[in-house]
C-alpha positions as MATLAB code, in Angstrom:
seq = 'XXXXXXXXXXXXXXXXXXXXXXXXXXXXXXXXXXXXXXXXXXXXXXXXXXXXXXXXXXXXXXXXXXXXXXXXXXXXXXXXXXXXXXXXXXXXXXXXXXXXXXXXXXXXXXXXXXXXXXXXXXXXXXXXXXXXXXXXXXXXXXXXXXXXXXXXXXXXXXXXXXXXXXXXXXXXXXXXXXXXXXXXXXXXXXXXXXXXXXXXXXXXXXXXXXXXXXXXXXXXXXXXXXXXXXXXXXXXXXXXXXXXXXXXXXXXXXXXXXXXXXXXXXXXXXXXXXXXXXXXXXXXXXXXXXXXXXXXXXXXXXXXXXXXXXXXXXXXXXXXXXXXXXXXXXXXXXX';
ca = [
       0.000    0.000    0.000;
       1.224    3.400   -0.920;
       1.776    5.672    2.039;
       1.362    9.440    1.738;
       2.019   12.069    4.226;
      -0.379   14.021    5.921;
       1.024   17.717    6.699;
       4.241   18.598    7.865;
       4.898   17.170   11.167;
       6.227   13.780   10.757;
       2.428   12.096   10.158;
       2.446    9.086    7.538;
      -0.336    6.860    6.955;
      -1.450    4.504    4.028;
      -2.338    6.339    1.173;
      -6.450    4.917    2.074;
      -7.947    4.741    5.514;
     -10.509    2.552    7.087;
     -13.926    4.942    8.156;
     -15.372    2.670   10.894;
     -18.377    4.464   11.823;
     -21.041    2.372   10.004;
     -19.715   -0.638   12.119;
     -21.683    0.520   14.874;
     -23.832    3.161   13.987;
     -25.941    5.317   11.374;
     -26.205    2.536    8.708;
     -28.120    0.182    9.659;
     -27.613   -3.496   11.046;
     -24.249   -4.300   12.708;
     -22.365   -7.021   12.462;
     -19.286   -6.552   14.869;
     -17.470   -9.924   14.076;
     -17.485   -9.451   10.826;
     -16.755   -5.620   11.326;
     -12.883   -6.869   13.290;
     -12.509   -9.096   10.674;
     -12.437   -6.593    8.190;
     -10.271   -4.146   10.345;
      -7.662   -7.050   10.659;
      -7.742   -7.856    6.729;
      -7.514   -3.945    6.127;
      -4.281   -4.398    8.621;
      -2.897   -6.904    6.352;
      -3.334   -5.444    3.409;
      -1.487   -2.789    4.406;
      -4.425    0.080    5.345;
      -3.081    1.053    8.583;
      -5.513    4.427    9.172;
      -8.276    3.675   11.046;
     -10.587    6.835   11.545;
     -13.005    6.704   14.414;
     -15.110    9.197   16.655;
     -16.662    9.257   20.398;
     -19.975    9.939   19.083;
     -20.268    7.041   16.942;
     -22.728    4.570   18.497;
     -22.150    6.959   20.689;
     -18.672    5.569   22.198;
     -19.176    2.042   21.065;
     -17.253    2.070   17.794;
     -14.159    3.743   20.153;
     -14.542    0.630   21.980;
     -15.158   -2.202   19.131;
     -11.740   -0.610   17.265;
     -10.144   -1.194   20.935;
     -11.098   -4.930   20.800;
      -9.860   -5.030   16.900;
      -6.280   -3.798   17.551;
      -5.588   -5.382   21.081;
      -2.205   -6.919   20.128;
      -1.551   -5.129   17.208;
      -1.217   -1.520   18.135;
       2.339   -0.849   16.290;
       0.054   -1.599   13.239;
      -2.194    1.277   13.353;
      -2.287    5.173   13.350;
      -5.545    5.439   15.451;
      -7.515    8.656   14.479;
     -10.312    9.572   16.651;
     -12.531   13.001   17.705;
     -14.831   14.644   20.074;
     -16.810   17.300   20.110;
     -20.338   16.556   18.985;
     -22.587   15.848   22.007;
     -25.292   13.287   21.755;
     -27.877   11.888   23.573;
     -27.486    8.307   25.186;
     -30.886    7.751   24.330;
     -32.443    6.530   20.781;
     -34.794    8.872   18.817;
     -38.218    7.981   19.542;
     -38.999    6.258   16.262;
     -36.268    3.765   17.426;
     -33.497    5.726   14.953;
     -30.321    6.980   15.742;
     -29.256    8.975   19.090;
     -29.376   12.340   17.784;
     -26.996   15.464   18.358;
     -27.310   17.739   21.152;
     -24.440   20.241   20.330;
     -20.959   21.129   20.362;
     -18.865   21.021   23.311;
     -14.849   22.706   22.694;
     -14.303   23.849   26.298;
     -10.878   23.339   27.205;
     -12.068   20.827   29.884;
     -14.214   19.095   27.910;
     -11.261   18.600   25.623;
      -9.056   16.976   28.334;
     -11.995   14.456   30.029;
     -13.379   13.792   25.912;
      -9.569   12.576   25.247;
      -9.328   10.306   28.624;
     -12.264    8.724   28.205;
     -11.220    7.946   23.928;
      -7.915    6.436   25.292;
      -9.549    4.047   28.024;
     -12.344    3.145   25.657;
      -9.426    2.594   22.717;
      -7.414    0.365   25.227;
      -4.382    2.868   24.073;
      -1.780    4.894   25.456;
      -2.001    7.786   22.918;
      -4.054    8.966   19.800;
      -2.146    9.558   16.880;
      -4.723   12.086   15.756;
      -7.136   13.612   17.886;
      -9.342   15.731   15.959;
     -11.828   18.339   17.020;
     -15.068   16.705   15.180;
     -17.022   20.439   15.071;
     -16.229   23.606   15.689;
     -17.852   25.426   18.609;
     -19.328   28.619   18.078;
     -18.998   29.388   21.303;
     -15.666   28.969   22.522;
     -12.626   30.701   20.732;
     -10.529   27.883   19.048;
      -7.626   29.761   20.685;
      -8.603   27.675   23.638;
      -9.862   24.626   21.935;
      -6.640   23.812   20.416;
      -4.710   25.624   23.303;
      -6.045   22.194   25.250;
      -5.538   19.809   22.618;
      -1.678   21.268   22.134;
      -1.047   20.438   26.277;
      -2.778   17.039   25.556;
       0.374   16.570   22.656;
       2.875   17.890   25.305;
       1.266   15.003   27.732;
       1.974   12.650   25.201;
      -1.367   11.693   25.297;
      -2.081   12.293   21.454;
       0.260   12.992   19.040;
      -1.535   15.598   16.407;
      -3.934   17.841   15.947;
      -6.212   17.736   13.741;
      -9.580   19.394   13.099;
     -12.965   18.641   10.648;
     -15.392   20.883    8.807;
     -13.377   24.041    9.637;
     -13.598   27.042    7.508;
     -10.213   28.879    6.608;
     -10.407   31.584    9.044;
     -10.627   29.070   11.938;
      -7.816   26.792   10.621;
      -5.398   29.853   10.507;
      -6.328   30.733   13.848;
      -5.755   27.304   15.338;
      -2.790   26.821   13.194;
      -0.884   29.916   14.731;
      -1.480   28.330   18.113;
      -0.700   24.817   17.010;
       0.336   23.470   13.639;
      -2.257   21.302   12.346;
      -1.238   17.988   10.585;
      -4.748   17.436    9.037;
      -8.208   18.772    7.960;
     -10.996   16.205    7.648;
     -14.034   17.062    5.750;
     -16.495   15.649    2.975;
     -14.897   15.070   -0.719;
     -16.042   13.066   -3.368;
     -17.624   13.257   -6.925;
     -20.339   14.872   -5.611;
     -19.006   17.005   -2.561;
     -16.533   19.367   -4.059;
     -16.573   22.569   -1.919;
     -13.255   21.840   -0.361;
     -11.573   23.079   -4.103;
     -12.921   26.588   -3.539;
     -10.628   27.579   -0.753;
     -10.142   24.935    1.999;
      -7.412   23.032    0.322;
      -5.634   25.942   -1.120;
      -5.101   27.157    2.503;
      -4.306   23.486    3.050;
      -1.452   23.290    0.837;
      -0.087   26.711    1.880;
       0.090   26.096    5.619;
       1.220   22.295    4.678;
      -1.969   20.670    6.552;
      -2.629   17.017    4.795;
      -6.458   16.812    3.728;
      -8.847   13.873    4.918;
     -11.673   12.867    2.683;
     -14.619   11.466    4.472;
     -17.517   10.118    2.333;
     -15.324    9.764   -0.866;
     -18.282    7.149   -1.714;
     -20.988    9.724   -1.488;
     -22.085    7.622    1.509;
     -22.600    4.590   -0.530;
     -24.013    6.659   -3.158;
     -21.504    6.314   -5.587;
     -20.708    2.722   -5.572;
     -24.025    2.212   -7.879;
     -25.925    0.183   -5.524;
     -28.593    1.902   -4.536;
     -31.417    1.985   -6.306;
     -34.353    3.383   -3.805;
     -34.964    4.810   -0.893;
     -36.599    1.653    0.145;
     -33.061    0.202    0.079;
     -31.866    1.628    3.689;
     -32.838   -0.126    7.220;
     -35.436    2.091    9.482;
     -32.711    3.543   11.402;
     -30.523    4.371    8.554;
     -28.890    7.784    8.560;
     -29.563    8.484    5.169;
     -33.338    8.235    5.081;
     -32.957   11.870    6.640;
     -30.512   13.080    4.844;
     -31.773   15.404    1.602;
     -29.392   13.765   -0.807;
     -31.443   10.602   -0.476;
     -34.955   11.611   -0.619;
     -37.500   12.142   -3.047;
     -36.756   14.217   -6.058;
     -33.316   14.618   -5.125;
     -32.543   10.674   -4.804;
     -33.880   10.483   -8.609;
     -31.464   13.250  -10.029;
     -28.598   11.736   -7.912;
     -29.462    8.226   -9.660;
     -28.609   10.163  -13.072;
     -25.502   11.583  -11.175;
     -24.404    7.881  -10.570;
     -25.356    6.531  -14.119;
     -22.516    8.816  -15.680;
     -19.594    7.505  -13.011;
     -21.363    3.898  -13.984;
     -20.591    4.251  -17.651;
     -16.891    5.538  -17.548;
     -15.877    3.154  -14.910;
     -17.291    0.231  -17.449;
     -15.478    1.409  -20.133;
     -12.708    1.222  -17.684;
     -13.700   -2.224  -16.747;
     -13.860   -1.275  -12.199;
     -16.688   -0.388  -10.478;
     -17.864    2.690   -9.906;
     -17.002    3.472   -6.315;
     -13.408    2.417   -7.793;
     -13.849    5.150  -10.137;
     -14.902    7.647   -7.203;
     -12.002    6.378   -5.167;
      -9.256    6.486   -7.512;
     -10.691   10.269   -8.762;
     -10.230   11.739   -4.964;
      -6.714   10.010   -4.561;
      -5.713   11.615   -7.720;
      -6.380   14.886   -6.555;
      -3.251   15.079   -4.674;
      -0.471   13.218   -2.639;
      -1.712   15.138    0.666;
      -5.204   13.876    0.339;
      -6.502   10.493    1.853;
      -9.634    9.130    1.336;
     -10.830    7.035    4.402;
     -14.001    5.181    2.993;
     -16.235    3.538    5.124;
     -17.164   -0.361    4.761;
     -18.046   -3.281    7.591;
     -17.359   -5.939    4.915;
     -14.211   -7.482    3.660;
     -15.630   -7.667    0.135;
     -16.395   -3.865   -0.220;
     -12.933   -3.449    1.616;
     -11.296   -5.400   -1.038;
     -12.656   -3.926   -3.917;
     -11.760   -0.397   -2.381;
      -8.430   -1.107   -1.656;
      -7.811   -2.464   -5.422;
      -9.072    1.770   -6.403;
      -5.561    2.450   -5.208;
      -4.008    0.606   -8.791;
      -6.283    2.252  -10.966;
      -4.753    5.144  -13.051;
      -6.944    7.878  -14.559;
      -5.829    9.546  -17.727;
      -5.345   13.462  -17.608;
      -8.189   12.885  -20.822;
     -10.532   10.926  -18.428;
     -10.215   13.470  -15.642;
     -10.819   15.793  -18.279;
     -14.154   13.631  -19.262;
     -15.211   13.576  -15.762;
     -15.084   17.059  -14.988;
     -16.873   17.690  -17.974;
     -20.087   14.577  -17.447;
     -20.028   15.565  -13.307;
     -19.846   18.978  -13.536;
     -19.081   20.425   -9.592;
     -22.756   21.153   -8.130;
     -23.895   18.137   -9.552;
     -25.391   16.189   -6.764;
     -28.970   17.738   -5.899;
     -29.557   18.662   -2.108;
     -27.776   19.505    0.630;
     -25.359   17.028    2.165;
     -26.527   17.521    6.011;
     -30.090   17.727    6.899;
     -30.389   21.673    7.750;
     -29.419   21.557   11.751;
     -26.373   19.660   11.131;
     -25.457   22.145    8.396;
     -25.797   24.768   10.782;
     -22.955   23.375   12.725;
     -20.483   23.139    9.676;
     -17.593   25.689   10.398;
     -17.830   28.455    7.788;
];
């Protein structure tokens, strides 16, 4: 596996991750032996980025990627976050816990990062993101509190995720950030406007979340119908109504290149956002070996300067209809 290095401080991690959070939460049914199997077989193929959060199940995917890498920790560049609060208790139509805000208080920040380490079964966090900005609390002090957690040596960078430019400089000047996660895929292209130019100035490596248009992408959905009752995405605008038809033409387009190509089409997606630069790394999400597999194998596919050329020109940026967040959860995306 290729490895590529993420911003300027001495972080390097396999040029794909491993995003765990549908093992435990947000996409339905769960499956958790099946879920470490496919962490170990992304250890041996050489995917040694495994991207995590506290709020996923909430705290239960923390503690299934503990169980996964007991024994095996010199393997793996754990990447985990905090920040988004959420209840403990389901939503009432038996869904998802949902999100009760954003929490960056400097305390918060040390207790958030304790608990992620004893839940982890780990000494130290390799990167320790803030998962949302708060509006209310300088990031001065947020990352003030993460930078003492580095000089603990209980993590090891800093990293922060759906941040708008103003707020990475500021956090930056107080403590150089190795990495910026946000959304980036086919479909999800904002990041190009002026996120990763700042990026690539300041010499922060980018993390691209989603790079599947949450499943999207891959051609396999064909209907709303096809998610569980507690499936994320039957909120999300994306994936409803009018907008999940237009999206289906979206996905057609990546369909027929990537058959002329003979991959799939999630390969296509994949092998698009890892183009885009040696400081990007895609971290898509599976709990399967096979869709593992078949992601990993992206990372061999070469796309012609013409067939970047095509793609641009048959997924035009602003092509996916709807919003990517349903509208409360875009109000907490860091402008």
């Amino acid at each position: 596996m290729e490895q590529r290095k993420l911003g300027t401080q001495g972080l390097t991690v396999s040029a794909q991750g491993l995003g765990c959070m549908g093992m435990s939460d947000f996409y339905g049914q769960r499956d958790e032996a099946e879920s470490i199997a496919t962490i170990h077989r992304a250890l041996d193929l050489g995917v040694n980025f495994l991207d995590t959060s506290d709020m996923y199940g909430p705290f239960t995917n923390e503690e299934l990627i503990g169980r996964a890498i007991k024994g095996r920790r010199n393997q793996v560049v754990v990447a985990t976050k905090f920040g988004i609060m959420r209840s403990n208790q389901p939503a009432a139509n038996g869904g998802w816990a949902p999100v009760t805000g954003i929490n960056g208080r400097p305390e918060y920040v040390r207790s958030a990062c304790d608990a992620s380490l004893k839940r982890l079964g780990v000494d130290h966090i390799d990167l320790y993101y803030q998962h949302r900005v708060d509006a209310d609390v300088p990031i001065e002090e947020t990352v003030g509190a993460m930078s003492d957690l580095v000089t603990a040596g209980k993590i090891r960078y800093i990293g922060l995720s759906e941040a708008g430019i103003r707020t990475i400089r500021r956090a930056h000047a107080v403590h150089p950030l190795t990495a910026l996660q946000s959304e980036y895929s086919l479909w999800s292209r904002d990041p190009e406007d002026e996120i990763l130019p700042v990026l690539r100035e300041l010499g922060i490596g980018f993390v691209a979340y989603s790079p599947l248009g949450r499943g999207f992408l891959t051609g396999q959905l064909k209907s709303p119908d096809d998610f569980a009752a507690d499936d994320y995405r039957r909120n999300s605008p994306r994936f409803q109504g009018e907008n999940f038809t237009k999206n289906l033409e979206v996905v057609e387009r990546v369909k027929a290149i990537a058959g002329r190509k003979g991959i799939t089409p999630g390969q296509l997606a994949l092998a698009w956002v890892l183009a885009r630069g040696d400081d990007i790394v895609p971290i898509p999400g599976t709990k399967r070996r096979t869709y593992l597999e078949e992601n990993i194998a992206a990372g061999t596919v070469a796309i012609s300067a013409a067939e970047m050329d095509e793609i641009a020109e048959l997924l035009p940026r602003g092509a996916a209809s709807g919003e990517r967040y349903p509208a409360y959860m875009m109000a907490f995306l860091n402008r």
